[in-house]
Every structure is written in C-alpha cells, then in structure tokens.
C-alpha positions in Angstrom: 0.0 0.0 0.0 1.0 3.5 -1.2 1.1 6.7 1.8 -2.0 7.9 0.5 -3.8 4.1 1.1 -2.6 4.0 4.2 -3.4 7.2 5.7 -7.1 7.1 3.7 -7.6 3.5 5.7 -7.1 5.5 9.4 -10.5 7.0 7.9 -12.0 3.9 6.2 -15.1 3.9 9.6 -16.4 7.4 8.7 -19.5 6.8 6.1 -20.2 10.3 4.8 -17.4 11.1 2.3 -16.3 12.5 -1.3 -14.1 13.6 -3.5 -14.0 16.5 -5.8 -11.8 18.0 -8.3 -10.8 21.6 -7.8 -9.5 22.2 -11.5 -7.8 25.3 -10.1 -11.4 27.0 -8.9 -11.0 28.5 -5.3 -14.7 28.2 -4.6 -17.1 25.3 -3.6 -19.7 27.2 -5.4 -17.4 27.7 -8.6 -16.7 23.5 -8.6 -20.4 22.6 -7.5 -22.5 25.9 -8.6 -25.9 25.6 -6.3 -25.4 21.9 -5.8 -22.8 22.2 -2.7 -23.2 18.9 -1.0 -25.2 18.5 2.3 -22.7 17.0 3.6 -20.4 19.4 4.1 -22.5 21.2 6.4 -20.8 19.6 9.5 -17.2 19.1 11.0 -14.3 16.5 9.2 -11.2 16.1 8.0 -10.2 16.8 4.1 -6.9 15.6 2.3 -5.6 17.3 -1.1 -3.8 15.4 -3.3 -2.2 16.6 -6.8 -0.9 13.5 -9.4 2.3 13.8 -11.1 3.9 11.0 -13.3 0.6 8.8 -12.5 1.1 9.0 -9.2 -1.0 10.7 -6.4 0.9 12.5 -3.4 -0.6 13.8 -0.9 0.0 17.3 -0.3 -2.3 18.9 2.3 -4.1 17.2 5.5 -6.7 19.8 7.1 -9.6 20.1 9.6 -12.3 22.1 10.6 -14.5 22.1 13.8 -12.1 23.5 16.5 -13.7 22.3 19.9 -13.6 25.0 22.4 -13.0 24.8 26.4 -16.3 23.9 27.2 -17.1 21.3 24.5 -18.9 23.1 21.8 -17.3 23.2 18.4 -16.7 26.4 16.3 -18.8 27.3 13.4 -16.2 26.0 11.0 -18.0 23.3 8.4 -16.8 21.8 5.9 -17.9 23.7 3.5 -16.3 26.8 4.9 -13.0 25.6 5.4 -11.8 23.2 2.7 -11.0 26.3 0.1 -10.8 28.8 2.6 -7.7 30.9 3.6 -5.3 33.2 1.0 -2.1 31.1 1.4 -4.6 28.1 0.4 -6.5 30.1 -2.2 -3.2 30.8 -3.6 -1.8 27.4 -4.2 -5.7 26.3 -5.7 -5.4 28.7 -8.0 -2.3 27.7 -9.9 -2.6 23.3 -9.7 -5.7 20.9 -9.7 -6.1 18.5 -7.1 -8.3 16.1 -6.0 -9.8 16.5 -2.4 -11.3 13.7 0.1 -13.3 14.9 2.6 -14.6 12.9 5.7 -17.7 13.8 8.3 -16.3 12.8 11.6 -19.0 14.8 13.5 -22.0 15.1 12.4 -23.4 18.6 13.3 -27.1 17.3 13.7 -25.9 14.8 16.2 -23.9 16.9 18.3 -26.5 19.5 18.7 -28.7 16.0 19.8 -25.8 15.1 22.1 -25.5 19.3 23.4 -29.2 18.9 24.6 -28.8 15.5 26.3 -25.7 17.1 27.8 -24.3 13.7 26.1 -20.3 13.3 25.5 -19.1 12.7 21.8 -16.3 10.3 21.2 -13.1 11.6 21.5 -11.9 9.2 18.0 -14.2 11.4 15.8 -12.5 14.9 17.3 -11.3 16.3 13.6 -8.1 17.8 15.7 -7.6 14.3 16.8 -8.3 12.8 13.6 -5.8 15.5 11.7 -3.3 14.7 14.0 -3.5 11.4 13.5 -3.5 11.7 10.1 -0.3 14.1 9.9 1.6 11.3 12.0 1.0 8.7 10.2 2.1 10.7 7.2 5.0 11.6 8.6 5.8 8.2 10.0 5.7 7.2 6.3 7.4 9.7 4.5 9.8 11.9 7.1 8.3 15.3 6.4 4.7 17.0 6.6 2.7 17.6 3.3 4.1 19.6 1.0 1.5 22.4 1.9 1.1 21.9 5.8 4.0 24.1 7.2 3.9 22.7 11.1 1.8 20.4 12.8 
C-alpha cells in the first residue's frame, strides 16, 4: 500500500465522504454551482492530493470544527474551510487537485448530544483525527505535506 492508502484506511469507519476535483477554482460554489453537497454542512477532515507522473501525493491534510473549552465546536464546516484561507487560495489557484473529505461529527448529532448534555467520542475529534493523520504521514514519509507548514 501507497502513503495515501494507508493514511485514507485511518478514515476507512467514517460513512459520509467525497471527493472533488478543484481544476484550479478557489470556490465550492465555482466546482459545485448551487449543488454544494449537504454533507459538508458539519465538521471533518479533508486531504488534497495533486498527481504527477501517475502517481498521487498527498499534499495537504486539514480540519475544521475546532472544539472549544467547554465542549462546543466552532462554526467552522466543511464547506467553509476546505477552500478557505489566501495562502490556500493561492496554491488552488495555480494546480488541480483532488480532495477527500470525511464527516467525523456530524453537526445534527452533536446538537442532539449538546441537549442531552451527552459526550461525543473523542476518536471522531477532527483535531484528533488530523493529527493522526499528519503522523502517520509523517511516520511514512519523514516530512509533513508539502502544503502543511507545522503540525
């Protein structure tokens, strides 16, 4: 198994996924028009990959769905955060990559589980999860992403 297989598989339990090509556009809306996936309205993990010579590198692991001090998770979704940010914007702009993104938390549920006053499972944490992620990454290949400056 290649470094992307084997970083995807620490993500093979979470059910709501997708990819999408970015085909250097900078906006969801620009890639999907009004058709934006659901899905992305709740908290994960996304990878960027680019493919050169037939071969598919990851180059950025990210997150969204930072969980504050007393449990409750910023307004960060997916869909906010996978093509946000200049220094991102910038790189989007010039290549094409593919992106995987992953629903650890599903918003829906954790505003279920904030009423019961329930506790959500520390494994489906997207800071965990990117961490995770980054180690193994580097456990395979000796450096971070090409895109992911520190961890």
């Amino acid at each position: 198994m290649n470094t992307l297989e084997k970083t995807l598989e620490i993500l093979s339990t979470f059910t709501l996924k997708g990819t999408f090509d970015t085909n250097k556009k900078t906006k969801l809306s620009e890639i999907f028009g009004k058709d934006i996936p659901k899905e992305l309205n709740n908290y994960g993990v996304y990878i960027f990959t680019e493919t050169a010579n037939n071969k598919e590198t990851i180059v950025y692991i990210g997150k969204n769905g930072t969980m504050e001090q007393n449990g409750q998770f910023s307004d960060h979704l997916l869909k906010k955060r996978i093509m946000q940010g200049k220094r991102k914007q910038r790189w989007v702009a010039k290549h094409s990559f593919k992106v995987y993104w992953f629903v650890t938390i599903n918003k829906m549920d954790l505003d279920t589980r904030n009423q019961l006053k329930s506790h959500i499972d520390i494994a489906s944490i997207p800071s965990v999860i990117e961490s995770r992620l980054l180690e193994k990454f580097y456990e395979l290949e000796r450096q971070l992403p090409k895109y992911n400056n520190a961890f």
